[in-house]
Structure formats: structure tokens, C-alpha cells
C-alpha positions, 0 to 999 in steps of 0.5 A, spaced: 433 558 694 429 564 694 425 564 700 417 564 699 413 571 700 409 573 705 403 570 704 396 576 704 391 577 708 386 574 703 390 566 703 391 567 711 383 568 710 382 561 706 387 557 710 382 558 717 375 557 712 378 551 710 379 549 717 373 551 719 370 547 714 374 540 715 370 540 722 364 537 717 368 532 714 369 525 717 375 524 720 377 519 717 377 523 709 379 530 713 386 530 713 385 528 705 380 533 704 384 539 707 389 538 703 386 538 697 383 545 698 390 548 702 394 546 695 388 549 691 388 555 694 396 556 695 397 554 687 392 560 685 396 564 689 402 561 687 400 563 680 398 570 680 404 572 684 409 571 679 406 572 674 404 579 677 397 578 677 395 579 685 391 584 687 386 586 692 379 584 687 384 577 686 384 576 694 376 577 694 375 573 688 379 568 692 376 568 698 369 567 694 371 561 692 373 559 699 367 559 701 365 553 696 369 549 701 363 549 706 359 546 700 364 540 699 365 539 707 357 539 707 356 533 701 361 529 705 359 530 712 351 528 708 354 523 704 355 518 711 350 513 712 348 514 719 347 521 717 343 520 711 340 515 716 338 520 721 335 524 716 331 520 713 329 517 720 327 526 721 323 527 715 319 520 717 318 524 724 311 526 725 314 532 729 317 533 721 310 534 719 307 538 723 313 542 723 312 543 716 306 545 716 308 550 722 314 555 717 308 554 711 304 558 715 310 562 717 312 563 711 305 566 709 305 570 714 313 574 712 311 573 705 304 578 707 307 582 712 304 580 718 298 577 716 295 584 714 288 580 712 287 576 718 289 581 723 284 586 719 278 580 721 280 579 728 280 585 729 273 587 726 271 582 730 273 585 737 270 592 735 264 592 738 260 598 735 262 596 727 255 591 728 251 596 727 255 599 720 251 598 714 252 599 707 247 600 702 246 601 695 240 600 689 240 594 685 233 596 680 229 590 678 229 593 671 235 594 669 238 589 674 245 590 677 248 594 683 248 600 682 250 607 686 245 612 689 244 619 688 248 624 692 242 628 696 238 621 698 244 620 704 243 627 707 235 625 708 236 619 710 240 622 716 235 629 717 228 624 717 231 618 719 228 615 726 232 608 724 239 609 723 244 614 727 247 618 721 249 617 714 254 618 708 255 618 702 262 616 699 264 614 692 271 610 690 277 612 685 284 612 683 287 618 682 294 621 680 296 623 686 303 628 687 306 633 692 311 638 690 318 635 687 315 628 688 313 623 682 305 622 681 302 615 683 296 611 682 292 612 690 285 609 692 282 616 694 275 615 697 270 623 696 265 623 701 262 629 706 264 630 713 259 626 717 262 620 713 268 620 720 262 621 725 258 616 722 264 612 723 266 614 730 273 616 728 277 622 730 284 623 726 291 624 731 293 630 727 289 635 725 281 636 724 275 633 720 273 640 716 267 642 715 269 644 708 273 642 703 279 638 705 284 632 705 284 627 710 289 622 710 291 614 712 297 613 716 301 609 710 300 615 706 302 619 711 308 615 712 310 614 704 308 622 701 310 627 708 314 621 712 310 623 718 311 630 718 308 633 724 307 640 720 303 636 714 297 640 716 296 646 710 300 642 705 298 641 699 296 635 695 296 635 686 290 630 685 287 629 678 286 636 676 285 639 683 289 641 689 287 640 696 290 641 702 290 636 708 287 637 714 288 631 718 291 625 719 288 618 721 290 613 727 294 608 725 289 602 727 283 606 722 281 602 717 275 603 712 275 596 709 280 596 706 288 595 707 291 599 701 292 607 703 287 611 702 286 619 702 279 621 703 275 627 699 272 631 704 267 635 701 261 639 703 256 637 697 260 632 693 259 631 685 252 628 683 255 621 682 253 615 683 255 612 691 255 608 697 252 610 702 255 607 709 250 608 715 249 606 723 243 603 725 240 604 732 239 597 736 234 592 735 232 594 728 230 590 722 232 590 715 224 590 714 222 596 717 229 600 714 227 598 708 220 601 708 222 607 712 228 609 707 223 608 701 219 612 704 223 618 706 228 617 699 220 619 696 222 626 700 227 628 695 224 626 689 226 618 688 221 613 688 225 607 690 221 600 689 221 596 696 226 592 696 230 595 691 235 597 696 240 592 697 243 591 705 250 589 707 253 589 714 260 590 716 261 584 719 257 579 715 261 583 709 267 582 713 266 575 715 264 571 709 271 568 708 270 565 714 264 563 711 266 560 705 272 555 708 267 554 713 262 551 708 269 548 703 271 544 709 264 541 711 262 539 703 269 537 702 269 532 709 262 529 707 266 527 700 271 525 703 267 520 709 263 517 702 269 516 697 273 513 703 268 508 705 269 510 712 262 506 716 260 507 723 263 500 724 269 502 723 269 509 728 266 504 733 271 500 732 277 505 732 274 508 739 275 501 742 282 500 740 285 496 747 291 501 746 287 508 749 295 512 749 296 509 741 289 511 740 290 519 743 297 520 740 294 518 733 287 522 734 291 528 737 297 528 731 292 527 725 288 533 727 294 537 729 296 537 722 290 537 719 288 544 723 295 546 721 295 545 714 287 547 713 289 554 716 295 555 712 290 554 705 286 559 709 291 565 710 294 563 704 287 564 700 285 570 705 291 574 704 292 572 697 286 572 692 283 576 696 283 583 694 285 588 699 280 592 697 275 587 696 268 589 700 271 597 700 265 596 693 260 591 697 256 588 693 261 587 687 266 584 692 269 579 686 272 575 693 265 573 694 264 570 688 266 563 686 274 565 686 275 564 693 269 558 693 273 554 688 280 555 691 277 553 698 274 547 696 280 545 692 284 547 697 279 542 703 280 537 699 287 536 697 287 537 705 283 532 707 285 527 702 293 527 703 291 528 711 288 522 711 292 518 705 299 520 710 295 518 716 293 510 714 302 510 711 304 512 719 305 506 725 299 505 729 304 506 735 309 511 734 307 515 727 312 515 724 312 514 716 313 507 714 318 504 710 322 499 706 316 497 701 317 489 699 312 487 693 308 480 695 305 475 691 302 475 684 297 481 681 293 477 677 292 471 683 288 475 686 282 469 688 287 464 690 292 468 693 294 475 696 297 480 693 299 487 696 306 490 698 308 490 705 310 496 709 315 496 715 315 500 721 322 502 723 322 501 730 319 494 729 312 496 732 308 493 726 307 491 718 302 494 714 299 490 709 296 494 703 294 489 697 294 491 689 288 490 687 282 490 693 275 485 691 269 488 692 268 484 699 274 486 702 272 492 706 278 492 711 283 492 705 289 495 709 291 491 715 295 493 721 299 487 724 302 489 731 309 486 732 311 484 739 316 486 744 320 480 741 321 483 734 325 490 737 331 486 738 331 484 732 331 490 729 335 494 734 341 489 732 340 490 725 340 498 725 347 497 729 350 492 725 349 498 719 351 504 722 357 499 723 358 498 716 
């Protein structure tokens, strides 16, 4: 008889997977189970030896196949009924809510790289000396729409100016960029004047500011176009038809209203187009007597601007309208909810009287905990992705404070509110867990004589929820609540025992 060959490395390999995986079968199915498999794998190798077919990349394949095992070990380790008991108990846990609720957000938060928006906001928010930055622009009462500003009106505002610190023009593109032996792109390229940075109150960590033509670039774009190289001041930069040479590099934390990579233009006397202007306002000055000084001085060089034809904008009220937005979408959709679910004072007062103050902690405490939870996850999600990463780089033509955002938060809120308070009413009074085994009672169309309505059990054998079909008119506590007593909980300890045994 001739003797069996030395088995390979590979079916070595799928011998110990399998065993591993059979830890997850039941027992009494494992010896069974692991047979099964060993003389799948033994039969394949069987066959490829003989037949001269065995080679490496068939031992991989094998190996691939293996892996499979964990799978099937997995269905029969689920299919148990205490297991699936246990699962399903586990989703029925409010610890499972708020725990969903929780990776939501976190998943957010990875999808986004770190929440780049909500950081941007805070962080705008801790920086005490960005209250005083105002955009300005014109917005003409003829013709209507906001417009630019001519160049040369930025530099007599910052020469006769008693009311603002300084000011500079900057005016938005995107442009074909390209170093040498690179591919060209599409960047966000901002032109301005060297005052821009000083009006800012930024300083760049490589490099200088130039007082005349010259690049200075954000750290991302250092990092993708010189992959922060020490020496990039001198180097060149094909932009459009135009070469420039960088002069400086931003610190990391620098941001110009926008996340998105930016290279800024910095030129002397920048190309009679139309732009922004971005200015610092001295303390204590009101956008009354701005107007009127700034009208006044853009006549020195020969524009004669209406008062109240220039439109103002202030960083942090820019920065702050999505807080805004949510704000509002929450309070509107609380309202609606307050109305549409018939919740009067009676019932609060009632609510805040339960005898059982612990029961009535625990409910208020989860019920705003995943509300809050699930309100902030519509927040960030709306935040980091409808709005624009260039959004209030352009002011007034900023499309996140328009009605996108408005509708997504509303509809957002109110998904939030109502799911919240239809999941709060579907939970046990005591320890809020999901009710469960649904039993219909009564007849639908005996609705005078007689009750009907489906009845919902609390696990634990705490209590029952009565939830009727059809609700009359004069029936304002529809949904009714019976608390069982201790004497109920044996029962159903005996009966959970008397399943996991079967």
C-alpha cells in the first residue's frame, strides 16, 4: 500500500483554521462540523496531487477557501437560541441606542477626516481677535445683486480711515497650477496686496510676506506640491499663463475661511477686477457710523456709493450661521412636535409627579442623551457635508446660508424629535429596554363597546403597554402604562429558564 504523502504547509494551515474556527460551533455539533471540513480540505488535495495539479498559487487558493470556515462556525454559533436570545435582548438595550448614536457620529468623524468643519468653528470661536474681522462688499440698488468692489477703494479706506485698522482687497479663483515634471491641477488661488496678511495678523513659518510680487502658500499645499521641503522659498510655480516664485509658507493652523488648499497672489497693485475687501475694525464702532465714513472716503477716489449700498459681514457671524440655522431647525421642529403630539401641561405635571423619582431620572436622562446624541450627528453630518469647504470664502453668495442647509436641518430635527419620542413611548417605564412580543386584542370595528389595541411586554416583567388601534377623540391617554408587581418577575425568570433549556 503506498504510503500517503507529506502533507504541504498550506493543508497544515487549514487543519489549525479549522480548529480554531470549531471553538465557535456548539459542542455538541463540533466534532461533526470539523469533520466535515478536514475531509473537504484533505479530499481537495487529494485530488490535485495525483492528478499533478498542486502548486503554490493552489495552496493559496486553498487557504482562501479556509477562511470560509469562520463564516459557517459564525452561522452556527448564531443560530443558537440563547445566543439569538442574548442578541436580541442586546439591541433591545438602551445602552445599544446610545451606543449607535455614538459610532454614527464617529463615523462621521473618519468619513470627514477628523471633523475639519467643526474644528475650523471652534476654533474660530476661541480666537479672540477674528471678532473684529469684516467683509465688505457692494450690493447696488439698481441693478441689485452682490457685487465686487473696485481695486484702488481698499487702499483709501485703509489711508483715511479713522474707523478700521486696515484693508485689503482679495479677489477668488481656480487656476491650473504646476511645478516642474508635475502634472497641472485645478487650486483655489486667492490675489491680494501685501497688507491682506497684516490685516490678518498672520505671519508665515518659512519664508517672508513680499512687498512685491510673490507666492505664499497654505501648509497643504506645501505638503502636496514640495512635500515640505525646507528650500521652497525661490521655487517656481506655473500658474495659468503666469510664473511666480514662492516667498513664503503659512502655519499650519492658518485659515482664510476656507479648508480647501489655497496659494495667495500677492501683488503690489492687483488687476482692476472686481473683490472683496476684508477689513479690522477698531473697538466699540458701529456699522452706522462705518457706513457713513466709508461712503464718505470711497467719493475721495471718485466712486460715489449710496449709503447703505455697502453690505457688511463679520467673521464670526459668517462663521456662526450654521449654529444658527440647527439652532432655529431644532426649536421650530420642538414646537411642531409639542403640537402634533398632544402633549398639554397636565401631562408634564403629571410626568414630574411619578412616585418612582429614580424610574423617572433614568427615563429623562436616556431620552435626552440620545436625543442630544442623534441631534449632533445630523449637525456634523450637515456641517462637514453640505456645506462647502469654500463656502463663506465668498460671503454673501455663501449657498450654505441659503435654504440647503435650512431644509436639511429641519427635516433632519424632525426626523430626530419624532423617532425620539415614538422610541421613548415603545420602551419599559423602568428599565428602558424595547418592548417586545406584540399580542393583538379585541376586534377593530368594536371600538364603542369594546377595547382594542395590541399589548406589549416588557422582558424583565416590569409591566405592559397598552397601545389601542384606533384612539377616540376623547380618549387623551390612549397609550396606557400597567406596572407589574414583584410578583409577575418570577414568572417570567421561570419561563426564560424553561427556553434556554429547550
Amino acid at each position: 500500500m503506498q504510503a500517503e504523502p507529506k502533507r504541504p504547509l498550506s493543508v497544515v494551515l487549514c487543519g489549525a483554521l479549522i480548529q480554531l474556527a470549531g471553538h465557535l460551533v456548539p459542542a455538541a455539533q463540533r466534532p461533526e462540523w470539523k469533520q466535515e471540513w478536514l475531509a473537504e480540505i484533505w479530499h481537495r488535495w487529494q485530488f490535485l496531487h495525483y492528478a499533478g495539479a498542486w502548486s503554490r498559487a493552489e495552496g493559496l487558493r486553498l487557504l482562501r477557501r479556509c477562511l470560509g470556515a469562520f463564516a459557517d462556525a459564525s452561522w452556527h454559533f448564531t443560530a443558537q437560541y440563547d445566543v439569538q436570545t442574548r442578541i436580541r435582548e442586546c439591541i433591545r438595550s438602551p445602552w445599544t441606542c446610545l451606543s449607535a448614536w455614538g459610532a454614527a457620529i464617529l463615523v462621521v468623524a473618519v468619513l470627514s477626516s477628523g471633523l475639519p468643519a467643526a474644528r475650523g468653528l471652534f476654533n474660530q470661536a476661541t480666537h479672540n481677535a477674528s471678532g473684529r474681522l469684516l467683509f465688505i462688499w457692494l450690493h447696488p440698488i439698481l441693478t441689485g445683486g452682490d457685487k465686487g468692489l473696485p481695486p484702488d477703494v481698499a487702499p483709501a479706506w485703509t489711508r483715511y480711515s479713522h474707523l478700521l485698522e486696515g484693508a485689503a482687497g482679495f479677489a477668488i479663483a481656480r487656476q491650473h497650477v504646476k511645478t516642474p515634471g508635475t502634472m497641472a491641477s485645478r487650486v483655489l488661488t486667492i490675489r491680494t496686496d501685501p497688507d491682506f496678511f497684516t490685516v490678518l495678523e498672520a505671519s508665515p513659518v518659512v519664508g517672508s510676506i513680499p512687498r512685491e510680487t510673490g507666492l505664499v502658500l497654505t501648509d497643504s499645499i506645501w505638503q502636496s506640491l514640495f512635500h515640505r521641503d525646507p528650500h521652497v522659498v525661490g521655487r517656481s510655480l506655473q500658474i495659468g499663463a503666469e510664473s511666480h516664485r514662492v516667498a513664503g509658507v503659512l502655519n499650519r493652523r492658518f485659515q482664510f475661511l476656507s479648508r480647501q488648499p489655497a496659494i495667495y497672489i500677492i501683488e503690489p497693485h492687483p488687476p482692476a477686477t472686481s473683490m472683496m475687501v476684508v477689513a479690522r475694525v477698531r473697538p466699540n464702532v458701529s456699522e452706522k457710523a462705518l457706513d457713513r465714513e466709508l461712503t464718505r472716503i470711497a467719493e475721495v477716489t471718485c466712486y460715489d456709493f449710496f449709503q447703505s449700498q455697502l453690505r457688511y459681514g463679520f467673521l464670526d457671524e459668517a462663521a456662526w450661521i450654521p449654529v444658527q440655522i440647527f439652532t432655529v431647525s431644532v426649536l421650530v421642529c420642538t414646537l411642531l412636535l409639542i403640537a402634533v403630539s398632544g402633549i398639554r401641561i397636565r401631562h408634564l405635571r403629571a410626568a414630574l409627579t411619578y412616585p418612582d423619582r429614580a424610574a423617572l431620572a433614568r427615563r429623562s436622562a436616556f431620552w435626552l442623551a440620545k436625543t442630544a446624541l442623534a441631534l449632533g450627528f445630523v449637525f456634523l453630518a450637515g456641517l462637514e457635508w453640505s456645506r462647502s469647504q469654500s463656502a463663506i470664502l465668498y460671503g454673501s453668495k455663501d449657498p450654505a446660508n441659503g435654504p440647503f442647509m435650512l431644509w436639511l436641518y429641519v427635516l433632519g430635527s424632525m426626523a430626530v424629535l419624532f423617532w425620539s419620542v415614538a422610541d421613548q413611548r415603545a420602551r419599559c417605564r423602568i428599565c428602558l429596554r424595547l418592548l417586545c412580543f406584540p399580542v393583538r386584542i379585541g376586534c377593530p370595528g368594536c371600538l364603542l363597546l369594546d377595547w382594542s389595541g395590541t399589548e406589549l411586554l416588557c422582558t424583565e416583567g416590569h409591566g405592559v403597554l397598552h397601545v389601542p388601534h384606533l384612539a377616540a377623540s376623547w380618549d387623551e391617554e390612549s397609550d396606557r402604562w400597567i406596572t407589574l408587581d414583584e410578583s409577575w418577575k418570577d414568572l417570567f425568570a421561570a419561563s426564560g429558564s424553561g427556553h434556554a433549556d429547550t
